[in-house]
C-alpha positions in Angstrom: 22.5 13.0 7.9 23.8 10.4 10.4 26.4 8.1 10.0 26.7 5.8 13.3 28.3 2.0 13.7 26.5 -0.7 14.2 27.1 -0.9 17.7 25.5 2.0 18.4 22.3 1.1 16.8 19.6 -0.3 19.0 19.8 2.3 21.4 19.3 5.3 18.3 16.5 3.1 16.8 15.1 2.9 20.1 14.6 6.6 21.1 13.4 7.4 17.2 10.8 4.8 16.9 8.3 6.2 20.0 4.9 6.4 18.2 3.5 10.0 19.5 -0.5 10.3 19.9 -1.8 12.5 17.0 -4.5 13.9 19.4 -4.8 16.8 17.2 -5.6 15.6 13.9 -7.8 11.9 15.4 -9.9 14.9 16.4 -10.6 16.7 13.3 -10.9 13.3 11.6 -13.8 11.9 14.1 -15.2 15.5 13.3 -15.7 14.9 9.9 -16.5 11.5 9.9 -19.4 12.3 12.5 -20.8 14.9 10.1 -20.5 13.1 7.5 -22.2 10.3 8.4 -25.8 12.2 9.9 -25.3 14.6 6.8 -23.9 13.2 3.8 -23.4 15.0 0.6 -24.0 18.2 2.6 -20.7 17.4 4.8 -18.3 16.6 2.5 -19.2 19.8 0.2 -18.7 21.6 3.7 -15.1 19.8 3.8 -14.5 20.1 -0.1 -14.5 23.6 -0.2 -12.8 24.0 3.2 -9.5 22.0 2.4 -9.7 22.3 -1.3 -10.8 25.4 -1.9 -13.4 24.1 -5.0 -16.8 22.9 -5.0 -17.2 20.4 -8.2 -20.9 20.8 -9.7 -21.2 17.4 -9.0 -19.1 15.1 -7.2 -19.2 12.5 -9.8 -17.0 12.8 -13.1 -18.6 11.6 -16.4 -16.2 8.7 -18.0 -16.3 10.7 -20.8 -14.2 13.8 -19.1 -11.9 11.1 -17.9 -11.4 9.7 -21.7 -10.9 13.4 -22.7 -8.0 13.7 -20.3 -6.3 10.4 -21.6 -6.8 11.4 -25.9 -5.4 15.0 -24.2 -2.1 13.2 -22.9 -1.6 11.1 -25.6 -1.5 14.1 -28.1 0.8 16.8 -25.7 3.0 14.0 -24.5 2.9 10.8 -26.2 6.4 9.7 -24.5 4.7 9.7 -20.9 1.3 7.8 -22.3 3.3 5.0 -23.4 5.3 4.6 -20.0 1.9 4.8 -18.2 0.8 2.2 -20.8 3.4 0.1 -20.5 3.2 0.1 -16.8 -0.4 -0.6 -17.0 0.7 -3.6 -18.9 3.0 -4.7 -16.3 1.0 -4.3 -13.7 -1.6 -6.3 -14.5 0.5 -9.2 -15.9 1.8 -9.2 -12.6 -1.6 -9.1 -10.5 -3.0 -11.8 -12.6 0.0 -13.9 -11.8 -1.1 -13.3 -8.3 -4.7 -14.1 -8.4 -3.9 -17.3 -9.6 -2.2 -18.3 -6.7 -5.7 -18.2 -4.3 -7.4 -20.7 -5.2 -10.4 -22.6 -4.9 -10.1 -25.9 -2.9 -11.8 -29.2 -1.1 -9.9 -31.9 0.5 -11.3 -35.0 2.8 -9.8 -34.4 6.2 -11.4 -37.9 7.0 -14.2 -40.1 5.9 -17.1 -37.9 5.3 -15.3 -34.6 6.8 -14.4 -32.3 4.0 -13.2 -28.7 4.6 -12.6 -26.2 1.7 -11.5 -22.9 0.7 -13.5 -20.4 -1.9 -12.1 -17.4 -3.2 -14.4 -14.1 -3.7 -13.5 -10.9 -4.5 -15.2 -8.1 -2.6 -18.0 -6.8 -4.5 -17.3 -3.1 -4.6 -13.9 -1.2 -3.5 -12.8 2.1 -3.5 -9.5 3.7 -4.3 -8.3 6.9 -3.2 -5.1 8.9 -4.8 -4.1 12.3 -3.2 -3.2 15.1 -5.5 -0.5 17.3 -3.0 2.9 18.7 -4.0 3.5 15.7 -5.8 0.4 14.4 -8.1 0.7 10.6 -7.5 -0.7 9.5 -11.4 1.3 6.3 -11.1 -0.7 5.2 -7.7 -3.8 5.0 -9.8 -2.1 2.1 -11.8 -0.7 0.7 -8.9 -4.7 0.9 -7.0 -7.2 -0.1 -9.5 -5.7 -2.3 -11.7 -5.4 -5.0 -8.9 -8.4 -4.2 -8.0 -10.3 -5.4 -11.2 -7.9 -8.5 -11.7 -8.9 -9.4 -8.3 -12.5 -9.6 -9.8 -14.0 -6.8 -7.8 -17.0 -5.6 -10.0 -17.6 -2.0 -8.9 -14.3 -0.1 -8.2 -14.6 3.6 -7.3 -11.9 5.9 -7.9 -11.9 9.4 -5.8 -8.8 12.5 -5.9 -9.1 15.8 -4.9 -10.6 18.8 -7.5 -8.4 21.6 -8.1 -9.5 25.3 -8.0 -11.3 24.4 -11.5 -13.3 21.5 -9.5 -11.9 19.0 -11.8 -9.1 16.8 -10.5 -5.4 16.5 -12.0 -5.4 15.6 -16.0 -2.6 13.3 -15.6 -4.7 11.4 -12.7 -7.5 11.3 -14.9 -5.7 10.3 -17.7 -4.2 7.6 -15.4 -7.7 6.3 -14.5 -8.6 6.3 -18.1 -5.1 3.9 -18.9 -6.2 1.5 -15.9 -9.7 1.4 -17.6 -8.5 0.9 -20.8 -6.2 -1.8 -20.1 -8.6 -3.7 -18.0 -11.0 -3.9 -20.3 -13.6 -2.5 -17.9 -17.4 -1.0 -18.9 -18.2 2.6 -17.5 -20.3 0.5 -15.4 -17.9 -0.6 -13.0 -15.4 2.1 -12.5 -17.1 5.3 -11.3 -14.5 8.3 -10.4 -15.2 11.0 -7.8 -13.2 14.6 -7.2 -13.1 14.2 -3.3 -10.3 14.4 -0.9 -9.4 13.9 2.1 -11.0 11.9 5.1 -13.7 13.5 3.6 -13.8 10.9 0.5 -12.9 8.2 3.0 -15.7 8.6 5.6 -17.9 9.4 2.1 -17.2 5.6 0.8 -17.2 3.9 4.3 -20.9 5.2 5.2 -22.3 6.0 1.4 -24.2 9.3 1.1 -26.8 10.7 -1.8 -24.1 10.7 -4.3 -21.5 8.6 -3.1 -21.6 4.7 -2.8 -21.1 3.0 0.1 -18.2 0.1 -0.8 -16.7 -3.3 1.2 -12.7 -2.1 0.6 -11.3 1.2 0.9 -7.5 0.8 -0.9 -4.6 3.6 -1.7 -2.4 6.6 0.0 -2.8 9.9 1.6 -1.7 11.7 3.8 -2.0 11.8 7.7 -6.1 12.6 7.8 -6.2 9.9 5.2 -4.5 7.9 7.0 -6.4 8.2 10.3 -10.0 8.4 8.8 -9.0 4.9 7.8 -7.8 3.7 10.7 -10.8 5.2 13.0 -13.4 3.7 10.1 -11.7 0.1 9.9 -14.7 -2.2 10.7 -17.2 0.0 9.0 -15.0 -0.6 6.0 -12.2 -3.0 4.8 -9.0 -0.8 4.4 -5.4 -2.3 2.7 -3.5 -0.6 5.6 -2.2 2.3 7.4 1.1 3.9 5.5 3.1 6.7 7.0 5.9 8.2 5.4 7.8 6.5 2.7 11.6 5.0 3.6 14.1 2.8 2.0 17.2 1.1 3.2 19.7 0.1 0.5 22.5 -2.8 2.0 25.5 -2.6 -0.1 29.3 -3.6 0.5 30.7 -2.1 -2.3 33.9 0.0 -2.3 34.2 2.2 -5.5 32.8 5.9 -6.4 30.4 4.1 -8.9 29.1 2.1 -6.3 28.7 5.0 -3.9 26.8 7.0 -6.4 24.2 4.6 -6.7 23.4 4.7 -3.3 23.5 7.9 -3.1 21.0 8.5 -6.1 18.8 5.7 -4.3 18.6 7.6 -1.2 17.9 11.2 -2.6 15.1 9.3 -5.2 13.6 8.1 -1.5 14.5 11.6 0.4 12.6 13.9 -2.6 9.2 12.7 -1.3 9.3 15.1 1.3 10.9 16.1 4.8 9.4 13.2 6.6 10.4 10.4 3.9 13.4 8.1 5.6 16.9 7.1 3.3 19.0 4.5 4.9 22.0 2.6 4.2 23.9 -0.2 5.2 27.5 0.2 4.5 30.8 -2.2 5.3 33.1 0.7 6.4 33.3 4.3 7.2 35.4 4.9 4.2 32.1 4.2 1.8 30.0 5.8 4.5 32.1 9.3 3.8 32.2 8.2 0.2 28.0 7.9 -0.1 28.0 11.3 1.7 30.1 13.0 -0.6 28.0 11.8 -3.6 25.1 12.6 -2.2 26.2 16.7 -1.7 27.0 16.5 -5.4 23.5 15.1 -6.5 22.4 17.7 -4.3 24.0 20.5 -5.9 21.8 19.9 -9.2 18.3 17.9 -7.9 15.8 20.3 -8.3 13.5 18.6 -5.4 16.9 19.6 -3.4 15.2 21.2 -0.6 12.9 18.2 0.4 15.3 15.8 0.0 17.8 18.3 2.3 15.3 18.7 4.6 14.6 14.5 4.9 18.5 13.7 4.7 18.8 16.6 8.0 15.7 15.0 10.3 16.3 11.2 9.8 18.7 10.3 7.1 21.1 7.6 8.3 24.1 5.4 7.1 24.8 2.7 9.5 28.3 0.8 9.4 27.9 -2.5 9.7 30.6 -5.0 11.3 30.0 -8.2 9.3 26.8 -9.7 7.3 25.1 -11.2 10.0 25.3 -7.6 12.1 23.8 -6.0 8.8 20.7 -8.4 8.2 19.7 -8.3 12.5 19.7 -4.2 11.9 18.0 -4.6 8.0 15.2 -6.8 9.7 14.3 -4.7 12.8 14.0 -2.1 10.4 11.7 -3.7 8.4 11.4 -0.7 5.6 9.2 -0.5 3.4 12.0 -0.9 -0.2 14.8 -2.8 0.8 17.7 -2.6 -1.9 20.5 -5.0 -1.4 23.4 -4.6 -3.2 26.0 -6.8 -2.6 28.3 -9.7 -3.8 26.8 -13.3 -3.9 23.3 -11.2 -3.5 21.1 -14.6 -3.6 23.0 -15.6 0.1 21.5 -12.4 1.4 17.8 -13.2 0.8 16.6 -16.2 2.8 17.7 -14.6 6.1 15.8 -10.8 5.1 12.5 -11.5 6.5 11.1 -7.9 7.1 10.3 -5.7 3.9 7.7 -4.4 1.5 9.4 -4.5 -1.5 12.9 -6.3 -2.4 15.4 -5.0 -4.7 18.2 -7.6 -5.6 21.1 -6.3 -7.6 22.7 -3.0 -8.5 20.4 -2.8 -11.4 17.4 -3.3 -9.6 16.5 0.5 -8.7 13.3 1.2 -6.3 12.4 4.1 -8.9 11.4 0.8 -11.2 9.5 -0.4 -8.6 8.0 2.7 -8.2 6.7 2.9 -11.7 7.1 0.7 -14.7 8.2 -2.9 -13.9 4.8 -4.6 -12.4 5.0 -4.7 -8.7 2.7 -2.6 -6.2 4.4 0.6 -4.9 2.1 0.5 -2.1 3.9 -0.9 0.8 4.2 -0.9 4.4 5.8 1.8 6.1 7.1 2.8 9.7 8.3 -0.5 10.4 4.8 -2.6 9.5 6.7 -4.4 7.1 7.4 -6.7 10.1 3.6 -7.8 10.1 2.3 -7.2 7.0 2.6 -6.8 3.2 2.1 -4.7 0.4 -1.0 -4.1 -2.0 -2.0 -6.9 -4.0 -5.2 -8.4 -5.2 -4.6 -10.2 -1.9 -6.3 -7.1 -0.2 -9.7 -6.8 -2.6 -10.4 -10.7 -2.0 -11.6 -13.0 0.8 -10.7 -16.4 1.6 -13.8 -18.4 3.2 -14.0 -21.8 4.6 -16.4 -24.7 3.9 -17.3 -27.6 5.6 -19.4 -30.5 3.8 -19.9 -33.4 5.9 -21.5 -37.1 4.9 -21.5 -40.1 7.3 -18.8 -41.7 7.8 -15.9 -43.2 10.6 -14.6 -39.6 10.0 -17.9 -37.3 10.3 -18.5 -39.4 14.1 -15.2 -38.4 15.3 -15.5 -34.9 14.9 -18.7 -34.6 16.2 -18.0 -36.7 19.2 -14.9 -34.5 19.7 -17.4 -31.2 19.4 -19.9 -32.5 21.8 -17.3 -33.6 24.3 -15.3 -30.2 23.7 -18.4 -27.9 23.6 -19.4 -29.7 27.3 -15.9 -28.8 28.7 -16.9 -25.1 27.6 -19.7 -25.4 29.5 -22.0 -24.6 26.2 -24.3 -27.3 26.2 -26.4 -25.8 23.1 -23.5 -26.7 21.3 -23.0 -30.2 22.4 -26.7 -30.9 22.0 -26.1 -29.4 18.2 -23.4 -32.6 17.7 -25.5 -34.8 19.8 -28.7 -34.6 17.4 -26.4 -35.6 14.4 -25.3 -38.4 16.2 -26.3 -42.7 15.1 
């Protein structure tokens, strides 16, 4: 792990943020997407047992095997049900809340002009949770519940089968939570054991067995993550994630204060060796401090080697000279959690304009985020943060336009303006369009 001064910043952010071409794995993606899409079902069983090593008797999981994985949970561990539960809970208050700010609207620009604004959710999504060293259960949550708040009517759920061709109980139990809590008729949530670009280029195109949806939603890893990007235009996607990162601002002084850092930046490091922890310190003395902390947590975290191996390739603590210094460095950043924790905390926000997620106070831990307090732990990463946000129901609707016009003063101004405008274009069709509503 790093520890550098602010001044020497922009020129080590500019040498580590050089996106390299992934030649090697676009190629195997576009490989399966082509066979995919000339021979369907017959592909992705070709993939399946390739990368997964199982070949499910049928891609398609009754409901009932997914309610037989939740009833299982609930009896071996009752404890972790009624987290997921309670998260569930959360999570859906919280999307709600959202999807009542998009709204429905008409409004008379002038007399007899009047533009508008509908709301309509996609009609069918899909959401994909990957199953690797760490089985992300949680994600579900965090994936289909916006979806159905959003109002989409068909949401598809796909992870990838174990050896036994049946996918992770605790995902399935997960999917059965999210079902439960939404209220939703076996219907409208179908669940698949794919993985892989395989499942991606599988919902994009449609095949025998697998429908063919608008929205494509949820992580993966780096074949995920460019079978997306390569089928975006076939298919709506939320976006492209790379590894997770967090950058925690803090100008506190004591061991306590250290320690939380450090825990923050080892609960962000665990992911794996490409996960980024940063921090934003006010002197060298806490830098040293946050270190030291960190080697203790080490001593005893038993994900110790991935977070090592993350803290050795890219784990930084930046010294920062004064507040302003700190929020310029936090903002060209742009990670995807930002915790700031610092005195007179609400002076901080309005100038912190590149996140995914903001954490405001001590108390406020990502891990919460992460979990259990209502918010999407699907966020921008690598920096995107400066263009766009996290999941939401925003992603699973679309807002349309309208236009109604009467006659009217208004309604002969704008189509003057059209036909006038449309002949400077040099596209008379146009004009003569305006002209033939004219008096």
């Amino acid at each position: 792990m790093k520890i550098i001064q602010s001044s020497e910043f922009d020129s080590y952010w500019k040498d580590i943020t050089i996106i390299e071409d992934d030649t090697k794995t676009e190629k195997t993606v576009k490989k399966i997407i082509k066979e995919i899409r000339l021979k369907g079902d017959a592909a992705v069983k070709k993939y399946t047992l390739k990368f997964d090593k199982s070949l499910p008797q049928s891609f398609e999981l009754p409901m009932p095997e997914v309610k037989r994985a939740y009833e299982e949970l609930r009896a071996s561990d009752p404890a972790l049900t009624t987290a997921l539960e309670l998260a569930a809970e959360n999570i859906k208050r919280f999307s709600l809340k959202q999807k009542k700010q998009f709204s429905n609207f008409e409004t008379e620009n002038d007399s007899g002009v009047f533009t508008g604004q509908r709301v309509i959710p996609a009609e069918s999504a899909a959401v994909y949770v990957p199953a690797g060293r760490f089985p992300l259960f949680s994600s579900v949550l965090m994936c289909v519940i916006p979806a159905f708040c959003a109002g989409v009517e068909k949401v598809n759920f796909s992870t990838p089968p174990k050896k036994d061709g049946l996918p992770d109980k605790k995902i399935l139990a997960a999917a059965g939570i999210a079902a439960k809590v939404c209220g939703v008729s076996d219907n409208s949530f179908r669940l698949f054991a794919i993985g892989g670009a395989q499942a991606i280029a599988a919902f994009a195109f449609g095949t025998e067995s697998v429908p063919r949806v608008d929205v494509i939603a949820g992580p993966g890893n780096k074949f995920v993550q460019a079978a997306k990007k390569l089928l975006y235009g076939q298919v709506g996607i939320d976006f492209i994630a790379g590894p997770s990162d967090v950058l925690v601002i803090t100008d506190g002084i004591d061991d306590y204060a250290a320690d939380l850092v450090a825990a923050d930046m080892l609960a962000q490091a665990e992911h794996d060796p490409d996960a980024r922890a940063r921090a934003l310190v006010a002197s060298k003395e806490f830098a040293d401090k946050i270190a030291s902390a960190i080697e203790r947590r080490l001593a005893e975290l038993p994900t110790a080697k991935n977070a090592r191996a993350s803290l050795d390739n890219g784990g930084l603590i930046i010294v920062y000279k004064d507040k302003e210094e700190a929020i310029r460095i936090a903002n060209k950043i742009a990670p995807e959690h930002l915790e700031l924790q610092t005195e007179n905390v609400d002076t901080w926000i309005p100038q912190l304009k590149n996140y995914g997620s903001l954490f405001i106070g001590a108390l406020s831990a990502e891990a919460l985020g992460d979990y259990s307090a209502g918010i999407n732990h699907t966020l921008p990463t690598s920096g995107s943060a400066r263009f766009t946000a996290g999941l939401s129901v925003r992603h699973f609707l679309k807002t349309v336009t309208t236009l109604r016009c009467t006659s009217g003063a208004g309604f002969e101004k704008v189509r003057n303006a059209a036909q006038i405008m449309a002949k400077a274009e040099g596209l008379e069709g146009h004009a003569l369009s305006a002209a033939a509503r004219g008096n």
